[in-house]
N, C-alpha and C positions, 0 to 999 in steps of 0.2 A: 308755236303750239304749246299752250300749258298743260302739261301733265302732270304737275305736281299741285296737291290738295290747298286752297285757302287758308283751312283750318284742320289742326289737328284730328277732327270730329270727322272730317270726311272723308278720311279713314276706313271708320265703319260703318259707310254707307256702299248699300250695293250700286245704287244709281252711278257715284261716283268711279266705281270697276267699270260700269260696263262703257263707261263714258271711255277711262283710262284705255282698255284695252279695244275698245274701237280704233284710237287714235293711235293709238301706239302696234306697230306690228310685227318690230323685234324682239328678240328676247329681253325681259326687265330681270336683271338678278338682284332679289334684294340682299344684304348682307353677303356674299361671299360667292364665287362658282364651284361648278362639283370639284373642281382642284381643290379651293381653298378648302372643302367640307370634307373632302378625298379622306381620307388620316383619319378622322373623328370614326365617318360613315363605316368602315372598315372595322373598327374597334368594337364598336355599336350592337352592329349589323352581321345578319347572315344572308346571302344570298337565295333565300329558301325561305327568309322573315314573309311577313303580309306588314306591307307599307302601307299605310295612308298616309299621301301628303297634303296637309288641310294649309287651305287658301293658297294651292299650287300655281296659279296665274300663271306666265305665259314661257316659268321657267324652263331652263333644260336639265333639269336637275334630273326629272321621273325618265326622261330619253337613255341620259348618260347612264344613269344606274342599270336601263334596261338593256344596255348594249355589252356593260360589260356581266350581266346575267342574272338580273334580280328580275324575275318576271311575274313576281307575285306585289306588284303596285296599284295603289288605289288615288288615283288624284283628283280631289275633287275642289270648287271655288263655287263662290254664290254667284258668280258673274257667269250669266249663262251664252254670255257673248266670248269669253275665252276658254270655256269649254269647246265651245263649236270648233274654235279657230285651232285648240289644239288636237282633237278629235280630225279633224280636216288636215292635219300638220304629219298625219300618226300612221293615219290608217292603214297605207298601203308597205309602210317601212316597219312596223313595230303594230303589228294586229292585235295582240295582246294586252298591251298596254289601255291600262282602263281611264278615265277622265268621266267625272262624273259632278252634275249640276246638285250640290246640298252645303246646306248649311251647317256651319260645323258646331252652333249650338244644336245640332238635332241628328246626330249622323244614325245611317241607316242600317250599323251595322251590330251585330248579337255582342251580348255583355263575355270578355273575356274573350275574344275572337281576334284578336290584332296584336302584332308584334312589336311594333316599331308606329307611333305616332311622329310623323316629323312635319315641323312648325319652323318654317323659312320670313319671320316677322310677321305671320300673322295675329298672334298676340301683343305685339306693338302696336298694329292698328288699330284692333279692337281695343285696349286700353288706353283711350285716349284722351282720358282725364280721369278726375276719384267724384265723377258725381254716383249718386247711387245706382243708380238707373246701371250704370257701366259694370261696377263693380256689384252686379248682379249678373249682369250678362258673361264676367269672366270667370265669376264661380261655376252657372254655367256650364262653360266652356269647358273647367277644368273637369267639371264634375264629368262630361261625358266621355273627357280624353280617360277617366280614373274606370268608367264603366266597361269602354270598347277592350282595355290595355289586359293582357293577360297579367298573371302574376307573373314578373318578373321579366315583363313587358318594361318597354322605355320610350317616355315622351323624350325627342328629341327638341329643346327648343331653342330657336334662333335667336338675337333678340340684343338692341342696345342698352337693357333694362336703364332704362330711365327709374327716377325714384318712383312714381305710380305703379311704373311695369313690375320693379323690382318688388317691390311690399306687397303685389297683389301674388305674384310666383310666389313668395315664400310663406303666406300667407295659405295661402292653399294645395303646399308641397311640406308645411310642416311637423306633419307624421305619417309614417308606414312609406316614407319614400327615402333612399338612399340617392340625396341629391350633388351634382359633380359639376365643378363649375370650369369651363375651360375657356381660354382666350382665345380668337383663334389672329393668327400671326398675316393679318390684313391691317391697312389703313382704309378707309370707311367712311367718307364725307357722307353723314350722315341727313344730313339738309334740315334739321331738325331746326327746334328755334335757339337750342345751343349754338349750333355752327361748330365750324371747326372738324378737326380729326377725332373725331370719339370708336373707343374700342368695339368690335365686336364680340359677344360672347357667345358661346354655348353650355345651354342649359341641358344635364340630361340628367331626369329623374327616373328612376327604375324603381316599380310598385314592388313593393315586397309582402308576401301571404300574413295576415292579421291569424295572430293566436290566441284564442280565447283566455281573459285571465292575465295575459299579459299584455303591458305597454309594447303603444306600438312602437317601431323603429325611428331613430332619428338620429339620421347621419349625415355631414355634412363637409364637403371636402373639396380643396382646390384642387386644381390639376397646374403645375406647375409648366414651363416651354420645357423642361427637360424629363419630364413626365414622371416628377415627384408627385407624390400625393401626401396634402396636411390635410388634415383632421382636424376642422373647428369643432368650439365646443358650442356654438348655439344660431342662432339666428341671425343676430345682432352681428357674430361676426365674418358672418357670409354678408351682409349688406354691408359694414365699413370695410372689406376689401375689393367688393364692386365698386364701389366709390371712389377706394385710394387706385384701384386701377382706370378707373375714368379717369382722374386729374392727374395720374401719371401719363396721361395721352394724351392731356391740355397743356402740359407743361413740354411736353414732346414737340407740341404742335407750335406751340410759341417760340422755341429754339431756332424754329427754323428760320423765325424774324431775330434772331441774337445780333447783335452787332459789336463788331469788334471793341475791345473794351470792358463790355458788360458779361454779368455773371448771374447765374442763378444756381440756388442750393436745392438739394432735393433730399426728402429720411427716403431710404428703404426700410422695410419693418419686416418683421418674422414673426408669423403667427402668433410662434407660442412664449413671446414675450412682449409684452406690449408696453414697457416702462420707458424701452428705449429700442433705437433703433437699430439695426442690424449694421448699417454704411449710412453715410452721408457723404454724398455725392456732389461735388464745387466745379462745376461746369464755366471755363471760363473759356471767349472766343481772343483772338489775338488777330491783326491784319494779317494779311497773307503776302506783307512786305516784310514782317518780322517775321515768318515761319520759316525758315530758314531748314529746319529739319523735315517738315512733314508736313500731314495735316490732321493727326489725330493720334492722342495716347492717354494711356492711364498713367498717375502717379497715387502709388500708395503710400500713407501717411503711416508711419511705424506709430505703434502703442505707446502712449502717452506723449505722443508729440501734435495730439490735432488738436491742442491748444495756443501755441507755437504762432507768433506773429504773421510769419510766412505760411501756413495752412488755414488759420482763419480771419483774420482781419481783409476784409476786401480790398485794401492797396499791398498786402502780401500776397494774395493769391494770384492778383495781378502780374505782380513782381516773379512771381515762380513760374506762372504760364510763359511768359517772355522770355525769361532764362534758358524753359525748356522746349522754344522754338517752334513748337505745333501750333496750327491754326485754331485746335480748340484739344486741349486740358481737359480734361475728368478726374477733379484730384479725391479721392477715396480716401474718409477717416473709417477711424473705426472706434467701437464705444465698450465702455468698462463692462458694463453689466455682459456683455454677449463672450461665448467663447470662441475661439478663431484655430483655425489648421496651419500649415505653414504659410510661406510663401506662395508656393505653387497653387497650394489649396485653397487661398484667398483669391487668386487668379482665376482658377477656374468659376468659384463661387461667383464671382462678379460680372464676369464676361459677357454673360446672358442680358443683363440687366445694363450693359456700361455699352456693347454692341448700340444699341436703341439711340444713342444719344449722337449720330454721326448725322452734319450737316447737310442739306438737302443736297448742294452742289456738290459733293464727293465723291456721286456717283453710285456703282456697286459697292456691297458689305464688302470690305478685305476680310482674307480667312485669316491673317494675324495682324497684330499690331502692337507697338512698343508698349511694354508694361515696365517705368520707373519707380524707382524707391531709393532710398537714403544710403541702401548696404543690400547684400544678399539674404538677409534675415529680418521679421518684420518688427521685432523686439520682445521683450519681455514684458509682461502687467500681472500684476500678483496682487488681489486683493484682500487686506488684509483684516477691514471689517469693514459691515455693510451697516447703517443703522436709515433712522428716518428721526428727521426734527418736526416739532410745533410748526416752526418756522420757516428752514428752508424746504421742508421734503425728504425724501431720499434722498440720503449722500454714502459716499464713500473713502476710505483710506485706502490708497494703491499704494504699491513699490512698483517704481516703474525703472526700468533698465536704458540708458543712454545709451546706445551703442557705438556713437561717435568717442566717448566720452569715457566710457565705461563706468562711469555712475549710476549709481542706483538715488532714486530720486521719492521722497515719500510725497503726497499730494492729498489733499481735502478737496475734494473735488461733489459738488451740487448738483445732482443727474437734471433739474433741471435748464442749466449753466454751465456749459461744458470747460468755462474760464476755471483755473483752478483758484481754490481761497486762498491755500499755505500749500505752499514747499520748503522742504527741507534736503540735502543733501543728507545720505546715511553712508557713517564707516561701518567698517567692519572689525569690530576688538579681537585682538590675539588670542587663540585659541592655547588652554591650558589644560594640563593633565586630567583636572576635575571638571571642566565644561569647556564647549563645543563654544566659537568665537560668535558673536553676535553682532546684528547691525545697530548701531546708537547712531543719535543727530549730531550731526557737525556743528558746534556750537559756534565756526569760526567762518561760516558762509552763510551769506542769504542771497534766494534765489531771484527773487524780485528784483528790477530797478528799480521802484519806487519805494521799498523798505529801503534799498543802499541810499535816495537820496535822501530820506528822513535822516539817517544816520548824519549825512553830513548837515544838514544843517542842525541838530542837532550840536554841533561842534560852536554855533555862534552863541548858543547859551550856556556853557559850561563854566563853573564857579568852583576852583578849589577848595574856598571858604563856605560859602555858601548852599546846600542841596538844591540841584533842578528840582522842579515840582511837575512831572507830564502826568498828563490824561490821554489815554489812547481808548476812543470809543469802537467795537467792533475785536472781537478779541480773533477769531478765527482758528489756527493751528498757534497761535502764538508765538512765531517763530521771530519775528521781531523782537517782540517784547522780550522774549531769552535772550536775543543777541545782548539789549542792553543793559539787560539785568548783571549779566555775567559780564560784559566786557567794558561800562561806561562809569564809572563808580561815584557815589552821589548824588546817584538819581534817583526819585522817590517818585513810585508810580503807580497810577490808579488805575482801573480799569471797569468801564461798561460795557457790559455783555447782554444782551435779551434772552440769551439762548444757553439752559444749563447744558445743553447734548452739549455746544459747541465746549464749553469749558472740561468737560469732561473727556471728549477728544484731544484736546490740547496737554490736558495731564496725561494721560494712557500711549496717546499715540505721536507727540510733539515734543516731551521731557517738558514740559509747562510744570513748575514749582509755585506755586503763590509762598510769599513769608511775608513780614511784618513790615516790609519796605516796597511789596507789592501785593496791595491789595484789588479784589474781583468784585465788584459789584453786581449782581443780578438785579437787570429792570432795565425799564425802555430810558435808552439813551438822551432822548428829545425831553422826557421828564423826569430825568437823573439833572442834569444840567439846567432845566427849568428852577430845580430845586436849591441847586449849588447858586445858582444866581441870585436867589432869594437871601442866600444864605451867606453872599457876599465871600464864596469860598473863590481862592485864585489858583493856576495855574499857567508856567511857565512857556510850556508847551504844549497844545491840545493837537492829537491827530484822530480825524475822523474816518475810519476805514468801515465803512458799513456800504455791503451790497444791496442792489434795488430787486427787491425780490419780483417785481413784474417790466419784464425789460423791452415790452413790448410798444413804448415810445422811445425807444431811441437812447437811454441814461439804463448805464448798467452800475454806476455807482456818481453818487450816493444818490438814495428815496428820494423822492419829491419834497416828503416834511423836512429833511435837512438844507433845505433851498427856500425858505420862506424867509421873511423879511424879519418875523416873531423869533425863529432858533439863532440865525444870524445875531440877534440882535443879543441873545441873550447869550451867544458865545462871547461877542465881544465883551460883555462885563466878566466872564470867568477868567480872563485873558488877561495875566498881568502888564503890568506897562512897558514890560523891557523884554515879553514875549510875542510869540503869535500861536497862529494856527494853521496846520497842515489838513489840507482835502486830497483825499483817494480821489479823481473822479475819473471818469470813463463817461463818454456821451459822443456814442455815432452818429448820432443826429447834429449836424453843424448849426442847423437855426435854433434848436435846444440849446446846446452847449454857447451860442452866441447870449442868450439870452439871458441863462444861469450870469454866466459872468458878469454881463452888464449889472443884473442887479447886484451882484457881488462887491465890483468897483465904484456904486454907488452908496453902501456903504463904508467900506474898507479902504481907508489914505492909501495904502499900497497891498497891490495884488501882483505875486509873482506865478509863473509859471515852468515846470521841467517839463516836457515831453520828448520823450525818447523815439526814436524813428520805429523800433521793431518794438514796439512794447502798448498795447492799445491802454494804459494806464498814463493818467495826467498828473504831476500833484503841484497843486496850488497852494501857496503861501499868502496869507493873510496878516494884515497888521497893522493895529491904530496906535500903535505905542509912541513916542516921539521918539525911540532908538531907531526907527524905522524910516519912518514914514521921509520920506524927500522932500525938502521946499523946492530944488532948484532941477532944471534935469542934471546940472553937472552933479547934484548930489545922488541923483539915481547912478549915477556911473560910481562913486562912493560905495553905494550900499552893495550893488554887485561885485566890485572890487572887494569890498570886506567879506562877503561871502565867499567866492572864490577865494581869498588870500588866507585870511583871519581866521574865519571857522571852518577851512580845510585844514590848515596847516592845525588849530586845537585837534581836533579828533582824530587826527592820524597820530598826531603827539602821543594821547590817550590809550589810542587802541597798540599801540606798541610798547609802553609802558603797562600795558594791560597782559602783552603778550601774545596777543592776538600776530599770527604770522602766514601772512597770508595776501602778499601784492598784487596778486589779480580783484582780490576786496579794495585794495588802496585805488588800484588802477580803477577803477569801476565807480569811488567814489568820487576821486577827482573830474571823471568824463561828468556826471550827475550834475556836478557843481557846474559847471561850464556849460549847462543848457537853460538855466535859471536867464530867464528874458520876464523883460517888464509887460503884462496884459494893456 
C-alpha cells in the first residue's frame, strides 16, 4: 500500500490527504508523539489556552491533550475525509472536542482570538519547494497564523526545517516575534530525499505588541537539552545552527556504520564565539576483541596537549583508543581561544553532547561512564598575546603548563592549525630583592624532533677554519635559529621571512636577537632564492621550514610552490657543493607525499629521510654535491655511517665545548641521527 508522496509537491495537495488518509486508518504521527511534545506543550501551553491544531490529520495529539484537560481545542485539516474519521473516532468519548473541515490559508477564526497556533509538519508540506507560487502560499499562511494569534500568543511549529522550510520561517518571523528554537530529543527517519536520521525541531514564536515609533522586536534564541537559553545575534545565526545541528545528526547517523579501526572528528561550537570551537570530539571504534575494559568512555585531552602525536595524528588516536580498552573512545580536546571550569566542570559541560555518540548495539543510555584524563587536573593555558597576520590569520602566544613534567611550555600556535609553529621551554629566574623572578626561554632545549634532527646533521658541516653559511626559510618563533646562534659557533645565518608579525613575535616573545651574523630578510621566500640564484649567492645549509597555509589536500608543510620542479631547481644552484638542503615536510595524504618525493629523487642524487614514530613532521635531506651523493649502495651504507658516526660525534663535541649541558638533548639527537634511511 503506498502512502507516502511521489513528489515532494504532493504534499500540498488535498487530493493527495484524502487519498492518504482513506488508506490509512491508524494513527500517522508526524514528527514526534504527545510524549515526545509532552515537555515543550506544558511549557507553552495552558490548559484554558484555545488550541488550533492546523493540518491535525489523524493524530492523537488533540485526544491526549483533551484527556488530560485542555478542552478548548480547535482541529482542523483540508482533507474532509479525516475530519469525518476523526469526528466519528470522538464523538461519543470526548464530545467536545471540535475537528473541523478548512483551510488553514483561510482560517475561520476572528483576528486576535487564539492562543496557541500548533503546526505538527504542516508547514513542511506546504513548503515544498521555493517556486513562487509556494512561497506565496506560505506568506500566506503565516500571515493568517500572525492575524488569528493574540499578542503574546504562540505558533507552535513542528518541523525538519529543511533549507526552503528554514528561510521561509525566518523570513516571515523576523520582526515583532521572540523566536525559540528547541530540539526535541527523538530520532526521526524522516523519508525525505535526504534519508537518514535528521533532527527534529521545534519552532515557537510568540507575537509580541508592536509600539508605535519604535522597532519592532527581534529575538532570537536557542534552547539548549539542559534548558539553557543563548541569545543569537541575527538571523544568519539561527539558520547555521539549524544546519550544524542537522549534520550533527548525519554524522550521529553515520557512526552507527563506524567500523572498528575508523575514526571521525567532529567541532562543537558556542554561539558566542565563532573563531574557534568550543571541543573537538576524536570518536574512535576499536573491535570488541580489544575492549577489554568496556564499551564506551570519554578521555579528556589536558590544555595544550591536543597537539600531541597521541591526541591528533590518526595512528595516535588509534594508539590511545586501544591502550584505553573501550569499544569506542570520545577523545575531547579543547581550544586556546575558549575559557574552561575545572575538571569536573568540563565533565559535566560535555556529557550532554558526548552521551549522543554511543553505538547502536549498546543498548540503553548508562547513567555513568568512565571519564579519563592524563591527571586529576586538566592543566594550565595562559595566553599571553593574541594578534592576527597578512598571512596566517589569527594566532596566538600561550604558556602552557605540563603537568607530567611540570614545565611551562611557550607555543605560537595558528587558530587556523591547531599544529603548534614554535615551542620553547620557559625557566623561571631567581627572584631578588628588587624584582619578582620571571620566566625566560631555555636557550638549551628544543622542543621539536625535527629542529633536534637539523642540529645533528648540522654537525656534518662544521669547519673550524672555515664559517658555515645556512639559510633557514620560514622563521616562525625562531627557536631553532637561537639554539644555534648561541650554541654552534661560526655559523653565519640568513633568514627568510614573508611575515613582519612573525618576526616581531620571535623578538618579543621567543628572545629572537638579529645581529650582523644573523641577518632577517622580509619577502617571499620562493623569490628571495629566485633571486640569490640569479645572483649565484651559495649556501652551506638551506632548511626549509615554511607551513602550507591551505591544508585542505592533505600537505600541512611545505606550499605546493615549494614542490615544483622551477624552486627545486633553483635551490639546487644556492646549494654549495659540499652542502644540502633540509625539508620540514608533513603530508597525510600517502599518494601526495608518494608523489612530492618521486619528483624529489628525480632531481636530487640523494634523498634522505628522518621520521619519528610520535611526531607527524618528516625531514628530508637533499643533495647533489659529490660529498654526498652514492655511486655504490655500499657507499650509501658509508654516507649513513658518517652521519651517524662523523656528524654526531662533531656536534656533541661542539655543543659541550659550547657548554650546553643537557643529555636528554644529546640523547634526543643521537636517536634523530639513527632514523636517517635512504627514500
Amino acid at each position: 500500500m503506498n502512502l507516502l508522496p511521489r513528489t515532494r509537491s504532493d504534499f500540498a495537495s488535498k487530493s493527495y490527504w484524502d487519498s492518504f488518509f482513506t488508506k490509512r486508518s491508524s494513527s500517522f504521527e508526524w514528527y514526534g508523539s504527545y510524549q515526545d511534545h509532552s515537555e515543550l506543550i506544558h511549557k507553552y501551553t495552558k490548559s484554558s489556552s484555545l488550541i488550533v491544531i492546523a493540518g491535525c490529520g489523524n493524530s492523537t495529539l488533540p485526544e491526549e491533550l483533551y484527556d488530560i484537560g485542555y478542552k478548548n481545542i480547535y482541529s482542523i485539516d483540508i482533507s474532509d475525509v479525516v475530519i469525518k474519521k476523526m469526528l466519528a473516532r470522538n464523538k461519543a468519548k470526548r464530545p467536545e472536542l471540535r475537528f473541523q473541515v478548512m483551510d488553514v490559508l483561510q482560517m475561520d477564526y476572528t483576528n486576535g482570538s487564539v492562543d496557541v497556533v500548533m503546526d505538527k509538519g504542516t508547514c513542511d508540506a506546504l513548503c515544498c519547494d521555493n517556486k513562487l507560487e509556494t512561497l506565496d502560499k506560505m506568506k500566506t499562511y503565516f500571515s493568517e497564523v500572525e492575524r488569528v494569534l493574540k499578542v503574546g500568543g504562540r505558533y507552535y511549529c513542528v518541523t525538519l526545517a529543511q533549507k526552503s522550510v528554514l528561510q521561509c520561517l525566518l523570513d516571515n518571523f523576523k520582526e515583532g516575534w521572540v523566536v525559540r528554537l528547541h530540539t526535541l530529543a527523538i530520532e526521526q527517519d524522516a523519508q525525505t530525499e535526504f534519508g537518514g536520521d535528521l533532527p527534529v525541531f521545534v519552532m515557537v514564536m510568540t507575537k509580541m505588541m508592536q509600539v508605535p515609533g519604535r522597532d519592532a522586536i527581534k529575538i532570537f534564541e536557542v534552547v539548549g537539552s539542559n534548558n539553557s537559553y543563548t541569545r543569537l545575534g541575527d538571523l544568519d545565526k539561527m539558520f547555521e545552527t539549524v544546519v550544524s545541528l542537522q549534520q550533527f545528526a548525519m554524522i550521529k547517523h553515520h557512526l552507527k556504520g563506524l567500523h572498528p579501526g575508523e575514526s571521525v572528528s567532529i567541532d562543537l561550537w558556542h554561539a558566542d564565539i565563532a573563531e574557534q570551537p568550543r571541543f573537538t570530539l576524536h570518536i574512535v571504534d576499536i573491535s570488541h576483541q580489544k575492549s577489554f575494559r568496556g564499551q564506551f568512555a570519554l578521555f579528556l585531552v589536558p590544555h595544550g596537549r591536543e597537539s600531541d602525536w597521541l591526541f591528533y595524528d590518526e595512528f595516535g588516536l588509534k594508539k590511545l583508543a586501544e591502550s584505553a580498552g573501550y569499544s569506542r573512545l570520545v577523545i575531547v580536546t579543547l581550544h586556546p581561544l575558549q575559557s574552561y571550569g575545572t575538571l569536573e566542570q568540563i565533565k559535566e559541560e560535555i556529557s550532554d553532547s558526548a552521551i549522543q555518540f554511543l553505538q547502536r548495539d549498546l543498548g540503553s543510555t548508562p547513567k555513568k561512564w568512565p571519564v579519563l584524563s592524563l591527571g586529576d587536573d586538566i592543566g594550565k593555558r595562559t595566553i599571553q598575546y593574541q594578534g592576527c597576520s597578512e598571512f596566517s590569520g589569527s594566532f596566538i602566544v600561550e604558556d602552557v603548563k605540563n603537568d607530567s613534567t611540570g614545565d611551562t611550555i611557550r607555543r605560537l600556535v595558528f587558530l587556523k592549525n591547531p599544529v603548534p609553529q614554535s615551542e620553547v621551554r620557559m625557566l623561571k629566574t631567581k627572584a631578588s630583592k628588587k624584582e619578582k623572578g620571571k620566566l625566560v626561554c631555555d636557550s638549551q632545549d628544543l622542543c621539536f624532533s625535527f629542529h633536534v634532527a637539523v642540529i645533528g646533521c648540522l654537525g656534518l658541516l662544521l669547519n673550524p677554519v672555515k664559517p658555515t653559511k645556512m639559510l633557514v626559510v620560514g622563521l616562525g618563533g625562531g627557536s631553532l635559529i637561537r639554539f644555534i646562534d648561541r650554541h654552534i659557533p661560526n655559523v653565519q645565518i640568513d633568514v627568510y621571512e614573508i611575515d613582519k608579525a612573525m618576526i616581531d613575535v620571535a623578538v618579543r616573545w621567543f628572545d629572537f636577537k638579529p645581529h650582523k651574523h644573523l641577518n632577517v630578510h622580509i619577502g617571499n621566500g620562493i623569490e628571495l632564492i629566485a633571486k640569490a640564484a640569479k645572483n649565484a649567492s651559495k649556501w652551506d645549509l638551506i632548511f626549509i621550514d615554511v607551513d602550507n597555509k591551505d591544508v585542505k589536500k592533505g600537505l600541512t608543510a611545505p606550499p605546493d610552490e615549494f614542490t615544483t620542479r622551477e624552486f627545486l631547481s633553483d635551490l639546487q644552484n644556492v646549494t654549495s657543493d659540499e652542502g644540502f638542503c633540509l625539508v620540514n615536510a608533513c603530508a597525510r595524504n600517502p599518494e601526495m607525499r608518494s608523489e612530492i618525493l618521486k619528483k624529489v629523487k628525480s632531481m636530487y642524487p640523494l634523498a634522505l629521510a628522518c621520521q619519528l614514530e610520535e611526531d607527524l613532521n618528516e625531514l628530508v635531506l637533499l643533495s647533489s654535491g659529490k660529498k654526498f651523493v652514492p655511486s655504490t649502495p655500499q657507499k650509501e651504507e658509508e654516507i649513513l655511517s658518517r652521519m651517524k658516526e662523523v656528524g654526531l660525534k662533531n656536534i656533541l663535541k661542539t655543543l659541550k665545548e659550547s657548554q650546553v649541558d643537557n643529555d636528554t638533548l644529546f640523547d634526543k639527537i643521537s636517536s634523530c641521527m639513527e632514523q636517517f634511511v635512504f627514500l
